[in-house]
Every structure is written in C-alpha cells, then in structure tokens.
DRENMI-916684 format. One record per residue (C-alpha): chain; residue in one letter; z negated, y, x. Coordinates in steps of 0.1 Angstrom, whole numbers, padded with zeros to 4 digits. Each point is the difference from the previous one (the first is absolute). Layout:
BEGIN
<atom unit="A" code="A" up="Z" north="Y" east="X"/>
...
END
This chain:
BEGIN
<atom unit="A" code="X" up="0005" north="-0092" east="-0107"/>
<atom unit="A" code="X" up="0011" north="0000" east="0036"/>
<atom unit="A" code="X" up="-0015" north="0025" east="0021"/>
<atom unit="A" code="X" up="0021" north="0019" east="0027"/>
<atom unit="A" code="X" up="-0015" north="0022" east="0029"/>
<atom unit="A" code="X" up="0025" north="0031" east="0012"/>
<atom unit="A" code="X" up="-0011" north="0018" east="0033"/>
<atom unit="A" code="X" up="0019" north="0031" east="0001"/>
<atom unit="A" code="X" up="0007" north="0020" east="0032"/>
<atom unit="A" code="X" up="-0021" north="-0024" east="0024"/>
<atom unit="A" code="X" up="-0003" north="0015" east="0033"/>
<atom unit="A" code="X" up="-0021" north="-0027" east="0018"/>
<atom unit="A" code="X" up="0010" north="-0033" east="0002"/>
<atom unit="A" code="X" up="-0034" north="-0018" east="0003"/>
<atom unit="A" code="X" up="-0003" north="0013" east="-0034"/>
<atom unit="A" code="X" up="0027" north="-0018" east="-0014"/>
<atom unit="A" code="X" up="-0014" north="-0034" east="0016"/>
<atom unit="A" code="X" up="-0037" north="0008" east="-0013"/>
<atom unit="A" code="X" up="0015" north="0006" east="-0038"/>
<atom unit="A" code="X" up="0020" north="-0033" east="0004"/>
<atom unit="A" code="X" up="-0033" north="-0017" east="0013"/>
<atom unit="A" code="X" up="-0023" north="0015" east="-0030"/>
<atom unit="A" code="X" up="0028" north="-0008" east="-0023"/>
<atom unit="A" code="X" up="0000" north="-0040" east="0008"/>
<atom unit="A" code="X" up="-0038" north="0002" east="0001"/>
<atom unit="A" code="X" up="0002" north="0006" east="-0040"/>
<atom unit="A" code="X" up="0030" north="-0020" east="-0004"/>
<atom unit="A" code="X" up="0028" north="0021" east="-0005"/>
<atom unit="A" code="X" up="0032" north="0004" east="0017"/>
<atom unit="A" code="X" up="0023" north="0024" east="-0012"/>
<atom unit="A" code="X" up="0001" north="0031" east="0022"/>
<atom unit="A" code="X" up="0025" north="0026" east="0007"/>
<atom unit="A" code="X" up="0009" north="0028" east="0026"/>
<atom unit="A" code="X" up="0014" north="0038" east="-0009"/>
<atom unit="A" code="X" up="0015" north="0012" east="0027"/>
<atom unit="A" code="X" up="-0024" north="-0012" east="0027"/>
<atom unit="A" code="X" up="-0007" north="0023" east="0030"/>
<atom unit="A" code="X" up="0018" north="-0032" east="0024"/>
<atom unit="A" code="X" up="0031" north="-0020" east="-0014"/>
<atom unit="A" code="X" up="-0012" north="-0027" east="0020"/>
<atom unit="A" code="X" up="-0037" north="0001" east="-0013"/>
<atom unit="A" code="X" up="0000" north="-0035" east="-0013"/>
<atom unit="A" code="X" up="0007" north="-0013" east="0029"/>
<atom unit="A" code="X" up="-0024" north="0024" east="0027"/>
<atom unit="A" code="X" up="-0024" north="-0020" east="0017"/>
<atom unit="A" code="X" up="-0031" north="0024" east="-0014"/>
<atom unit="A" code="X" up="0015" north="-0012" east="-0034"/>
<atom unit="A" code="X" up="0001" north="-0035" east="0007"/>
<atom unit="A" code="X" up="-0037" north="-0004" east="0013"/>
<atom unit="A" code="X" up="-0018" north="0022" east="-0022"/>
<atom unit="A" code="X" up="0019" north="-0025" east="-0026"/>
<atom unit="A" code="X" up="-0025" north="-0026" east="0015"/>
<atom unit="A" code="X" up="0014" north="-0030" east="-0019"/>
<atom unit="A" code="X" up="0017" north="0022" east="-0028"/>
<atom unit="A" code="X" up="0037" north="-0004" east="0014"/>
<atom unit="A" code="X" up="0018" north="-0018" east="-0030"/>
<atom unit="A" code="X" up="-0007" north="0032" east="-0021"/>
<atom unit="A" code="X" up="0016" north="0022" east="0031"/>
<atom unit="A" code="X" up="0028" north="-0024" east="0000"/>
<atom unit="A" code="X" up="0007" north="0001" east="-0039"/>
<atom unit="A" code="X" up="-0008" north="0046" east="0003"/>
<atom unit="A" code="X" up="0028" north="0019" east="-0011"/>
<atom unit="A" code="X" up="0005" north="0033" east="0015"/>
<atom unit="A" code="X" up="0018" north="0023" east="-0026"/>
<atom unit="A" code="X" up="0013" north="0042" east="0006"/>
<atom unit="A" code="X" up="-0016" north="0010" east="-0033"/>
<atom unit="A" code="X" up="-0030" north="-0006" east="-0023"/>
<atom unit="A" code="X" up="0025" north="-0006" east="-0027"/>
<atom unit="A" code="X" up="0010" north="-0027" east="0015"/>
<atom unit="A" code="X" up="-0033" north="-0014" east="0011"/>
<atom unit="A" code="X" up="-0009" north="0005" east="-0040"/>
<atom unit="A" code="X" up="0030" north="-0019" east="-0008"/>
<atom unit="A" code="X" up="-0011" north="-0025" east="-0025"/>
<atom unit="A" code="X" up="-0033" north="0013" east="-0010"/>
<atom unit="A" code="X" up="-0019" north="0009" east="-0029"/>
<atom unit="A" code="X" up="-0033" north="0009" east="0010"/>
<atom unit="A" code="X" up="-0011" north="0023" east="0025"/>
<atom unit="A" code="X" up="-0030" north="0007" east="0017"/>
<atom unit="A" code="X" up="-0003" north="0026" east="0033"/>
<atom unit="A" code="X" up="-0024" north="0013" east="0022"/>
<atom unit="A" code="X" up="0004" north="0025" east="0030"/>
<atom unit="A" code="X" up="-0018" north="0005" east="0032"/>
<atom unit="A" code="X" up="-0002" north="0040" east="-0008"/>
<atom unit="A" code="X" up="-0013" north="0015" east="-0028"/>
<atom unit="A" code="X" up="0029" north="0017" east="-0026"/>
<atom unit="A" code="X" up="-0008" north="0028" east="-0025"/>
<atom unit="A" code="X" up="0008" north="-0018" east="-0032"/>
<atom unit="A" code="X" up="-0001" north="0015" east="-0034"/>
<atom unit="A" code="X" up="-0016" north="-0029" east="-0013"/>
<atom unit="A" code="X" up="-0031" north="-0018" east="0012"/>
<atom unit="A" code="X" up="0009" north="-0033" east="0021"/>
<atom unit="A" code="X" up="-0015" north="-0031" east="-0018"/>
<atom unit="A" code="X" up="-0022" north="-0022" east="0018"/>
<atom unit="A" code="X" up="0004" north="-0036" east="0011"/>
<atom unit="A" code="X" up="-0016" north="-0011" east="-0029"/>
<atom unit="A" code="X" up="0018" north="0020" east="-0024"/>
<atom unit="A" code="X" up="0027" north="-0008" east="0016"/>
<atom unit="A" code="X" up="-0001" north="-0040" east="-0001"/>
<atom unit="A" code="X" up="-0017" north="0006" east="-0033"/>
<atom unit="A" code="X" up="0030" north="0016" east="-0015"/>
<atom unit="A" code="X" up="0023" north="-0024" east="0018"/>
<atom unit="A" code="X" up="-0013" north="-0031" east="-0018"/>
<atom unit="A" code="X" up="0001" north="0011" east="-0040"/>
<atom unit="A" code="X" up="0030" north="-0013" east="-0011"/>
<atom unit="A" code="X" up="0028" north="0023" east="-0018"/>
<atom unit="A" code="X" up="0030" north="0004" east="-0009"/>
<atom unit="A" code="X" up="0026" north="0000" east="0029"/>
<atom unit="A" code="X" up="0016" north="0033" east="0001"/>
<atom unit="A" code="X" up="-0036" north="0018" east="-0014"/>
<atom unit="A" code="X" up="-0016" north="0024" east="0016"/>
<atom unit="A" code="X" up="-0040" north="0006" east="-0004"/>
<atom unit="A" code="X" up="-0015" north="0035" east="0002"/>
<atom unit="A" code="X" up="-0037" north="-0004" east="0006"/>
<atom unit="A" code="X" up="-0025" north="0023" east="-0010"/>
<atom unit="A" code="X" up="0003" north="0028" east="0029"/>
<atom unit="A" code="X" up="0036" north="0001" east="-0009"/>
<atom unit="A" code="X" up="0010" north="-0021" east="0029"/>
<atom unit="A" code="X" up="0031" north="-0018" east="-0005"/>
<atom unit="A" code="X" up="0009" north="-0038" east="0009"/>
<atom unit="A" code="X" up="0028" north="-0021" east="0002"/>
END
C-alpha cells in the first residue's frame, strides 16, 4: 500500500521542507500541497533548507487546488489536525488506527468497530 502525505493550507514554508525531511527519514516520498499559503513554496529558500537533504521528494511534490484531487487515487485514509474538532464520534488512536489498517478485507468494505466508529 503506498502511503501519501497531503498538507493542506500550509502557511509556513519551513514546514513544508521539515515534512519533506521527516518523510525521507522513514522512506517515503509521495507528498502533496492543497492550496499552499506561497505558489512558489517548493522552491522558497526556508523550504529548501529545512529539506536538509530531502530535495528529490520536493522536486517529485505536487501542489493541487483541492483535497479531491490530492485524494485522487486513494483508498485509505488517515488524518490528523493541529486543532482539536468536536466530532460525533471518538477519534481512534494510532494504534487502533494502524491496527485496523492492517486486517485484511474485502475492498469496497467498511468496518464499524465497537463504539460505532466507522472505517474505510
């Protein structure tokens, strides 16, 4: 399963080059932009050397208008925030989270676990 990584909104460019640097740091590669604060962002010289060595996966970032099309192509979906939403259902952990993630299914099935949360 490949693993995608969307930053929505970003408003600080460093942030961009950190997220590309963690990214490579665990191996993966594919990350996208949603309507970044600066068109320019991937090229920003904050961007660039909070990269530190991750600038192949700034060169390969897409930037896209919409999280529709950042989602393109996906099946699985997994999102955190920096703020805190009122949900009507509890958030699940990392652990449930990855633990969910990982039992095989049928594509196309949902799983409702036992708090009534709802996966994809």
């Amino acid at each position: 399963m490949k693993t995608r990584f969307i930053l929505i909104n970003t408003s600080h460019a460093g942030n961009v080059g950190a997220a590309a640097r963690a990214m490579k740091t665990m191996g993966f590669d594919d990350l996208v932009l949603v309507a970044p604060r600066w068109a320019n962002v991937l090229r920003r010289e904050e961007t660039i050397q909070r990269a530190s060595g991750a600038t192949d996966v700034l060169k390969q970032c897409r930037i896209v208008e919409s999280l529709d099309e950042a989602l393109d192509g996906m099946t699985h979906l997994c999102a955190t925030a920096m703020t805190r939403a009122t949900l009507a259902r509890p958030p699940w952990t990392p652990r449930e989270t990855l633990s969910d993630a990982t039992e095989p299914r049928a594509v196309g099935q949902g799983k409702t676990r036992a708090r009534g949360r709802k996966c994809l």
